[in-house]
C-alpha positions, 0 to 999 in steps of 0.5 A: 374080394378082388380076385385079380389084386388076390393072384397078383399078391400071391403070384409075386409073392412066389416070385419073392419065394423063388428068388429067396431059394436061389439066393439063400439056397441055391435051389436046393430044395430041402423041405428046411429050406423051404420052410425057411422060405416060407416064414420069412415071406409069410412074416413080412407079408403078415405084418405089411397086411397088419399094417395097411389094415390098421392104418398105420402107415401115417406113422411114416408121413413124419418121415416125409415131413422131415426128409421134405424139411431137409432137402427141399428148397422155398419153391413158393408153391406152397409145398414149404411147411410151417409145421408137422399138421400143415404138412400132414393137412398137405398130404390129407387133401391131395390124397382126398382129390387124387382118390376121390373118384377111385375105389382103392382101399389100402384096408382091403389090399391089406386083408388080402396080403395079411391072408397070404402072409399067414397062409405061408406061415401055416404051410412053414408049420406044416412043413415044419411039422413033417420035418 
């Protein structure tokens, strides 16, 4: 496991915590609150880790297809596509050159967030279960 990316998830994750209690709560640090918080967080983070893990992001690239079919004008660069697999072939090659000679792993990153996210979750039950 990359520590680094590790303690970056978990450090602006309790940002995100801190900002929510201000915003929500005022600060007031009721356990309720807090747990609140804490799902809230660990739901979003779990099923954002569930998603990079399984690769489900492509389920997005027909968003960008069509955002790109709608506001995009015939530059003759080649970024005009015929079709949806054109496109998705687009996207496969310039993510294959722009990683090529990296180690980033969205699944990795993904098992990192799923792991926090249901962390928070189990401390919102435990939370919960003092309450």
């Amino acid at each position: 496991m990359d520590m680094k990316s590790f303690l970056s998830i978990i450090v602006i994750s309790i940002i995100i915590v801190m900002l929510l209690m201000y915003v929500i709560y005022g600060f007031d640090m009721r356990l309720m609150y807090l747990s609140n918080v804490f799902f809230f967080v660990g739901v979003v983070y779990f099923f954002l880790g569930l998603i990079f893990i399984t690769n489900a992001t492509e389920v997005f690239s027909g968003i960008g297809y069509l955002s790109r079919k709608a506001f995009s004008k015939d530059k003759g660069d080649g970024s005009d596509f015929k079709s949806f697999y054109d496109y998705k072939e687009y996207k496969e090659n310039r993510r294959d050159e722009k990683y090529k000679n990296s180690n980033y792993n969205t699944r990795f990153k993904g098992l990192n967030v799923l792991i926090v996210g249901g962390v928070y979750i189990l401390v919102s039950i435990v939370i919960n279960m003092v309450i």
